[in-house]
Residue, then its C-alpha position, 0 to 999 in steps of 0.5 A: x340489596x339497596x343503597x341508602x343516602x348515608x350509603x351515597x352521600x354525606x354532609x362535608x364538615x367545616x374544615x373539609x369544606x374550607x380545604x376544598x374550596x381552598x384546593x380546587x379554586x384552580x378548577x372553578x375559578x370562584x371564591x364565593x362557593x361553599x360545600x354542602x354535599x359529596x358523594x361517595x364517588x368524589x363529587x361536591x355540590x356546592x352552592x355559589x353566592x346567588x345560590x346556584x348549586x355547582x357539582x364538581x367531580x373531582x375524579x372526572x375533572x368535571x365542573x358545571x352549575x347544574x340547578x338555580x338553588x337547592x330546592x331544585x337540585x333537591x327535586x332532581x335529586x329525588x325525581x331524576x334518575x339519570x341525574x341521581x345514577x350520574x351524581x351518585x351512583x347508587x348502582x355502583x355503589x351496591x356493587x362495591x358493597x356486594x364485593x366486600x368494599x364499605x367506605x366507613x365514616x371518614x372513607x369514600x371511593x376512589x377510582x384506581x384509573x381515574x375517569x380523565x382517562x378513556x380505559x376507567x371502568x366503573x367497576x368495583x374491581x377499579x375502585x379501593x376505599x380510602x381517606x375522604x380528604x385524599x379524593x376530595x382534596x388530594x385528588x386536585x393538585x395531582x389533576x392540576x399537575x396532570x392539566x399542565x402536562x404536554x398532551x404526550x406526557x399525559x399519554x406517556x403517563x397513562x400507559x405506564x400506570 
């Protein structure tokens, strides 16, 4: 079985895009950001005022600027496997398909014990589909109150999940 694009990704609309940025500025730190691409798995890529591309991944609390503009980020995209697996997981996401889980339109993935933590396994078995907006917009104020816990808090919280 093969995983398309449309299986992967999709295009953010208008207002979800507005709510991210809105929802993760603690995380970039940067007005000037704009969404043009998720995954499935809760990652953004957005372009930045120069037109650098940055990738957030949301379930990972991971942000990074990854190309100079989209041409290469495209080109990566296509050429570089290892970046497409890690961006995209295109594996991962044949797995959840072939365990009875499709995210519909509006729907994406969402990890059970997130990656933060040392456990997260990148199974179907640790993922459920649920509202795009509650990965790629609800998902920031729970990691920013998770960030601004003492680190035994932080563990205290992980073995009680």
């Amino acid at each position: 079985m093969r995983v398309s694009w449309q299986d992967i990704a999709f295009a953010p609309g208008r207002a979800l895009a507005a709510g991210i940025v809105d929802q993760w500025r603690w995380r970039t730190g940067r007005d000037d950001l704009v969404p043009f691409l998720c995954s499935m798995l809760g990652d953004i890529f957005m372009t930045d005022g120069a037109g650098a591309v940055h990738w957030l991944c949301c379930p990972g609390d991971h942000f990074e600027r990854i190309a100079p503009n989209r041409a290469e980020f495209d080109r990566l995209c296509n050429e570089d496997e290892t970046r497409r697996n890690e961006w995209f997981g295109p594996t991962l996401i044949e797995r959840l398909h072939e365990a009875g889980k499709r995210a519909d339109p509006g729907q994406c993935y969402m990890f059970n014990t997130l990656p933060i933590f040392p456990d997260c396994e990148y199974a179907p078995s640790n993922m459920t589909v649920v509202p795009v907006d509650d990965v790629l917009i609800g998902l920031s104020e729970v990691l920013q109150l998770y960030e601004g816990l003492p680190d035994k808090q932080k563990r205290r919280l992980h073995l009680f999940e």
